[in-house]
C-alpha positions as a Markdown table, in Angstrom:
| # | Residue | x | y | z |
|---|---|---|---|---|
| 1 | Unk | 101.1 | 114.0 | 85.2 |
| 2 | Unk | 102.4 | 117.4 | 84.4 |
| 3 | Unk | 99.6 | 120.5 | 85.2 |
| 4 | Unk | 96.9 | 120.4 | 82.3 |
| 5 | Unk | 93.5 | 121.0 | 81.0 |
| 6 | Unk | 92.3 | 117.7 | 82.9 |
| 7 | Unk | 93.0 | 119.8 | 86.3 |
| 8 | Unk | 90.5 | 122.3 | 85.3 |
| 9 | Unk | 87.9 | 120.7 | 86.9 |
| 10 | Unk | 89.2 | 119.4 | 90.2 |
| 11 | Unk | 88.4 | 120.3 | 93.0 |
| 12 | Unk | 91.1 | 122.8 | 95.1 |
| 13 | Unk | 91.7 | 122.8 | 99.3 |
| 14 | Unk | 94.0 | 125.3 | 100.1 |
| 15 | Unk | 96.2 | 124.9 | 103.2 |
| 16 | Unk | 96.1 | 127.8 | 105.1 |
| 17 | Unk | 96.1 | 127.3 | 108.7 |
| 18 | Unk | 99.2 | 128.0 | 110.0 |
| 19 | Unk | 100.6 | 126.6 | 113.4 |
| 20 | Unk | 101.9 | 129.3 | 115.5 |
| 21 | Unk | 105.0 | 127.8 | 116.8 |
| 22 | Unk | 106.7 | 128.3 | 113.2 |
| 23 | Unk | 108.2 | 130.8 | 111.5 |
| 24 | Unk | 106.4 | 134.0 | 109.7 |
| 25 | Unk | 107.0 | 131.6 | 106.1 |
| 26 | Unk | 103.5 | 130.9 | 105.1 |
| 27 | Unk | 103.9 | 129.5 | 101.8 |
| 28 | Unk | 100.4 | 129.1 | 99.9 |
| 29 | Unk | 99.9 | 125.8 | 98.8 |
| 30 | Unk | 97.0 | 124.2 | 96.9 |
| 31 | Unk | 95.7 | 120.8 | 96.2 |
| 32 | Unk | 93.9 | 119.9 | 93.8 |
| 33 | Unk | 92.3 | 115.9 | 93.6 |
| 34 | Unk | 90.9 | 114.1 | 91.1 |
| 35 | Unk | 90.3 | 110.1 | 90.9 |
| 36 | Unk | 89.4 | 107.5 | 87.8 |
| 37 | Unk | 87.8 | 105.1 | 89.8 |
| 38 | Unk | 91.1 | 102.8 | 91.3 |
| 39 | Unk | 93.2 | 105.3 | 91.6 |
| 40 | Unk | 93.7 | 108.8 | 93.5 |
| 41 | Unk | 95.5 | 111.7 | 91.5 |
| 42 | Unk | 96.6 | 114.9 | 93.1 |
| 43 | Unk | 98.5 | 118.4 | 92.3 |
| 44 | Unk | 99.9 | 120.3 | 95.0 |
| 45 | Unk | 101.2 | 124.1 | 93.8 |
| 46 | Unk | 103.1 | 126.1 | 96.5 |
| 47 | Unk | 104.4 | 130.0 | 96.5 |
| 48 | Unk | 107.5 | 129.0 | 97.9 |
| 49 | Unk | 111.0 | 130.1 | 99.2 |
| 50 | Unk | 113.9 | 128.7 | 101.4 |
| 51 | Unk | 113.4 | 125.8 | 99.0 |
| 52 | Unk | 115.5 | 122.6 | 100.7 |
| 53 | Unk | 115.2 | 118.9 | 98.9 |
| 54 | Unk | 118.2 | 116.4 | 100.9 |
| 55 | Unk | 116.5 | 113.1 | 101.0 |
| 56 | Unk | 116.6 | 110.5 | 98.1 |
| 57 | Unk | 115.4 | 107.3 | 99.1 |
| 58 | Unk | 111.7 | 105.8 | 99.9 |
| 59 | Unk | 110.8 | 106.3 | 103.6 |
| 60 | Unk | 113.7 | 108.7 | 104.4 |
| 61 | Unk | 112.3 | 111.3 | 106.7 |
| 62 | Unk | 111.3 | 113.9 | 103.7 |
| 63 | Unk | 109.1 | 116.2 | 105.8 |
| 64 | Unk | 112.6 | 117.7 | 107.2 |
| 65 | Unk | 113.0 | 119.1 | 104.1 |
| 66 | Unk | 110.3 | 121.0 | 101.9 |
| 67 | Unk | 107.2 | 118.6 | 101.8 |
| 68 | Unk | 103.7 | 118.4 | 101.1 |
| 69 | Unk | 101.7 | 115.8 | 102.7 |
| 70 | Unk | 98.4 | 114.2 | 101.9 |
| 71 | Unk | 96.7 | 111.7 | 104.8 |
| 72 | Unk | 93.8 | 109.3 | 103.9 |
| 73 | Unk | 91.5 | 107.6 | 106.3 |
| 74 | Unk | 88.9 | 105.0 | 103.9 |
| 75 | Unk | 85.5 | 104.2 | 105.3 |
| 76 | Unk | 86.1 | 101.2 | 107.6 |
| 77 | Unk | 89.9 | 100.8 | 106.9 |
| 78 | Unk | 90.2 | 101.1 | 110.9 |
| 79 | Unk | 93.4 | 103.4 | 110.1 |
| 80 | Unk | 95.0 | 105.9 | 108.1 |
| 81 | Unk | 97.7 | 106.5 | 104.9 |
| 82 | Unk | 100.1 | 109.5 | 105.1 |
| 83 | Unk | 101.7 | 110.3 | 101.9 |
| 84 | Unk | 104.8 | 112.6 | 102.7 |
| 85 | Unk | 106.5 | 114.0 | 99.7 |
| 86 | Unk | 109.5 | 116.3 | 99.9 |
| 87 | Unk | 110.0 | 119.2 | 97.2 |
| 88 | Unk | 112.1 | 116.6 | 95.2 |
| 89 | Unk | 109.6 | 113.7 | 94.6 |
| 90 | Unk | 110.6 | 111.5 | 97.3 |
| 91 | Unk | 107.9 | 110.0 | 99.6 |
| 92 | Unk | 107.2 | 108.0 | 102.7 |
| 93 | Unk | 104.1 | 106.2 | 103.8 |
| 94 | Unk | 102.7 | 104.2 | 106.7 |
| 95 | Unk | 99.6 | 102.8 | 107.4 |
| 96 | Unk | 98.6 | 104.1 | 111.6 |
| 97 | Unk | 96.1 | 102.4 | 113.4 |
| 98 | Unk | 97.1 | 104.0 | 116.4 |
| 99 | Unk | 99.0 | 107.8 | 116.2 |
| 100 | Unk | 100.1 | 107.8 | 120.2 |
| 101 | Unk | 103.5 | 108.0 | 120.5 |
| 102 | Unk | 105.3 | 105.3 | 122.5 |
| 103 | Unk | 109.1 | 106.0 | 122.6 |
| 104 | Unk | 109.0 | 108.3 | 119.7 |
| 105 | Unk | 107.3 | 105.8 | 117.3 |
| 106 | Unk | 103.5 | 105.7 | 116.6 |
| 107 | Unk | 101.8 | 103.0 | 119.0 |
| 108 | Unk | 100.5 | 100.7 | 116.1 |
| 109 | Unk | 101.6 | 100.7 | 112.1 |
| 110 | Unk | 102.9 | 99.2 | 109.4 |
| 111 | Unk | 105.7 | 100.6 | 107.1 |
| 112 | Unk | 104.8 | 99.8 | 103.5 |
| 113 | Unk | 108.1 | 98.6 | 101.8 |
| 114 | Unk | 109.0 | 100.1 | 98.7 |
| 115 | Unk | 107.9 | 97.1 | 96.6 |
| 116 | Unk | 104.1 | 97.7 | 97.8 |
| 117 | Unk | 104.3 | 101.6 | 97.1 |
| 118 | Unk | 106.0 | 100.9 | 93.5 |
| 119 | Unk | 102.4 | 102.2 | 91.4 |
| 120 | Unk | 102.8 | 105.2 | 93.4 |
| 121 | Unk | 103.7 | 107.5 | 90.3 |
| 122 | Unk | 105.4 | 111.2 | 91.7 |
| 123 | Unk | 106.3 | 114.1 | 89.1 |
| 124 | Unk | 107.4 | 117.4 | 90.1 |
| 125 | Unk | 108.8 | 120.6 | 88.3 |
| 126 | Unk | 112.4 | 120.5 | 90.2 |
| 127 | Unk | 114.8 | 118.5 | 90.5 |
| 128 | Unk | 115.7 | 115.9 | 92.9 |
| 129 | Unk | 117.8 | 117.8 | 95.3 |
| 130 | Unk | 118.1 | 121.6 | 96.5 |
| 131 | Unk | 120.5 | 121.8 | 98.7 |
| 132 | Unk | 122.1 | 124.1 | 100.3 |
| 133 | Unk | 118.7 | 126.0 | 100.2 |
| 134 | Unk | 117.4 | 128.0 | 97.5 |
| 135 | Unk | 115.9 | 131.5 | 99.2 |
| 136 | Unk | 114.5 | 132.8 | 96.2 |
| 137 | Unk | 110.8 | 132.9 | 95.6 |
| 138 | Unk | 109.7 | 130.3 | 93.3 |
| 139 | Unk | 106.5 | 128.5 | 92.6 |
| 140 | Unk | 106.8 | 124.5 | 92.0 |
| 141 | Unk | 104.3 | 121.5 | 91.7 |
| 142 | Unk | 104.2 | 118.6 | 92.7 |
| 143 | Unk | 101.8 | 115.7 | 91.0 |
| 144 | Unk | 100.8 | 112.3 | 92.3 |
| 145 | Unk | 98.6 | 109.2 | 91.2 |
| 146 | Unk | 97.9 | 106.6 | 94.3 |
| 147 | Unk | 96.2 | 103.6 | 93.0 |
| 148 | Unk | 93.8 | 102.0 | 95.4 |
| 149 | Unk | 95.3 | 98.2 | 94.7 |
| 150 | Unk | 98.6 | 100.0 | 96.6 |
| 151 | Unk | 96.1 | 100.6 | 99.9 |
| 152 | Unk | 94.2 | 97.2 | 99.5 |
| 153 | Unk | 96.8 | 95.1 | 101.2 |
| 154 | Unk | 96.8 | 97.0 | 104.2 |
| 155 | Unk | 93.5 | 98.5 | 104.5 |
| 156 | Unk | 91.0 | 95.7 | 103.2 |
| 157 | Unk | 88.9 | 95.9 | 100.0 |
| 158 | Unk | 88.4 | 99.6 | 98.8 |
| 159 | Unk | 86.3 | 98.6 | 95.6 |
| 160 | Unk | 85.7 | 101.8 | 93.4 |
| 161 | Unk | 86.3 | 105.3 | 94.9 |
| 162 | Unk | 83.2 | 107.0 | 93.2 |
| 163 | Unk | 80.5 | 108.4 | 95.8 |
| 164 | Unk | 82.9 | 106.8 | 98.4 |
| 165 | Unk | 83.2 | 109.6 | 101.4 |
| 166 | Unk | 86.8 | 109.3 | 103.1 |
| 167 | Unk | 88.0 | 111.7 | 105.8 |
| 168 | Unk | 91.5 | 113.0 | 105.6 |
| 169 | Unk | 94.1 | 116.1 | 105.7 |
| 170 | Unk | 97.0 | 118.2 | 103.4 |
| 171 | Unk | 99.7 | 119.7 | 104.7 |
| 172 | Unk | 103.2 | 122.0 | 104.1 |
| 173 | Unk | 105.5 | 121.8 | 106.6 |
| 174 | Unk | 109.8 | 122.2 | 106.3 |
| 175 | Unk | 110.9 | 121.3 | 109.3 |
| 176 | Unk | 114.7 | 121.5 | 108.9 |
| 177 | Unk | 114.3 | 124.4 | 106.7 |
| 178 | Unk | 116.1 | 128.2 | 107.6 |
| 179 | Unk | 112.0 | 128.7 | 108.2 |
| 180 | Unk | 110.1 | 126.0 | 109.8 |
| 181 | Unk | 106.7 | 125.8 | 109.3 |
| 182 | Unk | 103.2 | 123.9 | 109.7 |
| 183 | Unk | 100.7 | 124.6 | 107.5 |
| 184 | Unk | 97.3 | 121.9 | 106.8 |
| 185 | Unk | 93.9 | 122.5 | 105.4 |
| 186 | Unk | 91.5 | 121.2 | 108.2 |
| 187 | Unk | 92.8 | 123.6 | 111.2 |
| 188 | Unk | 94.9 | 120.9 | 113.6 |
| 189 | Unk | 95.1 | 121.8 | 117.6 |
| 190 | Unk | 98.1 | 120.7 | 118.4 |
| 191 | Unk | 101.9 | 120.9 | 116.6 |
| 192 | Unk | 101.0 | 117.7 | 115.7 |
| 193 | Unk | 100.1 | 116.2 | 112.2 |
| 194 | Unk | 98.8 | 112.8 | 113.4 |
| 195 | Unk | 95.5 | 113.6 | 114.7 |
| 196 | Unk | 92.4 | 112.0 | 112.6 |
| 197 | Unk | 90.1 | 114.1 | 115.0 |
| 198 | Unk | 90.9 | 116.9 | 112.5 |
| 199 | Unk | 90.9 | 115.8 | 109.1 |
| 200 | Unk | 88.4 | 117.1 | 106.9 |
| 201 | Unk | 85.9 | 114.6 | 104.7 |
| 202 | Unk | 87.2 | 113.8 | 101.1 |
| 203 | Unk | 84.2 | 112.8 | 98.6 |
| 204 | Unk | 84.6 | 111.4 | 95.3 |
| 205 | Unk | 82.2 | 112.1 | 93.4 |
């Protein structure tokens, strides 16, 4: 899953649109996606610094640290996937049906445990943990492969992704960094991630 000559091809978002309220760290970040049918494959590549990678386990709240997040809505799913993956390799998911915030939690979701995200495959170029913070420029990667059997159980038969048309979003954000920041690909109006309104359509061709 390392960067290769299959990524030639794929298509690139780049995310670019910056929320205000953080700092003047605008890291560029691109994505590139590619899918074989059953299963969603993705490279992110960010210009980076202030580099910080703290949590280790499945669900831990990685979008403190240095994260790139990819969100998918399928055609009829009647809800929405975010994939939140800190600079180390370590990713959360839900599944929201409803984004409104009731006492700090999302109104409706489910938490996938980490036996139904175990074919998510994540490969990055550092290692697990940066921490304390690593201010240098650098550029790291991040690859991932989502297969569609992994979405099934929550979002109902997906059958074969090609010509398929979901809507969706990207993001960088490090929230508990020395430089907090918001960045995402289809322009969000409010400090706030969780808003299908915005995302952007996704077509596999």
């Amino acid at each position: 899953m390392a960067p290769g000559a299959a990524w030639a091809g794929a298509e690139t978002i780049t995310i670019n649109h910056f929320r205000p309220e953080g700092s003047d760290h605008r890291p560029r970040t691109t994505l590139r996606l590619l899918h074989s049918g059953r299963t969603i494959h993705g490279l992110f590549e960010v210009e980076d610094c202030y580099v910080r990678s703290r949590y280790l386990n499945y669900g831990d709240p990685v979008y403190r640290d240095s994260c790139v997040e990819i969100f998918l809505q399928p055609k009829g799913a009647g809800g929405y996937f975010n994939f939140e993956f800190n600079a180390g390799g370590v990713f959360l998911c839900f599944f929201i049906t409803d984004p409104a915030r009731v006492a700090g939690a999302f109104k409706e979701y489910v938490r996938p445990g980490a036996r139904d995200m175990a074919g998510v495959r994540v490969r990055g170029s550092l290692p697990r943990t940066v921490e304390p913070e690593a201010a240098s420029p650098m550029t790291w990667w991040l690859a991932f492969a989502i297969p569609v059997p992994a979405l099934e159980k929550f979002a109902g038969p997906l059958g074969d992704l090609s010509g398929q048309t979901w809507r969706g979003n990207a993001y960088k954000c490090g929230n508990e960094t020395s430089h907090p920041h918001w960045g995402a690909w289809a322009p969000v109006d409010a400090l706030n991630f969780h808003l299908p309104h915005c995302f952007g359509e996704l077509a596999f061709e």
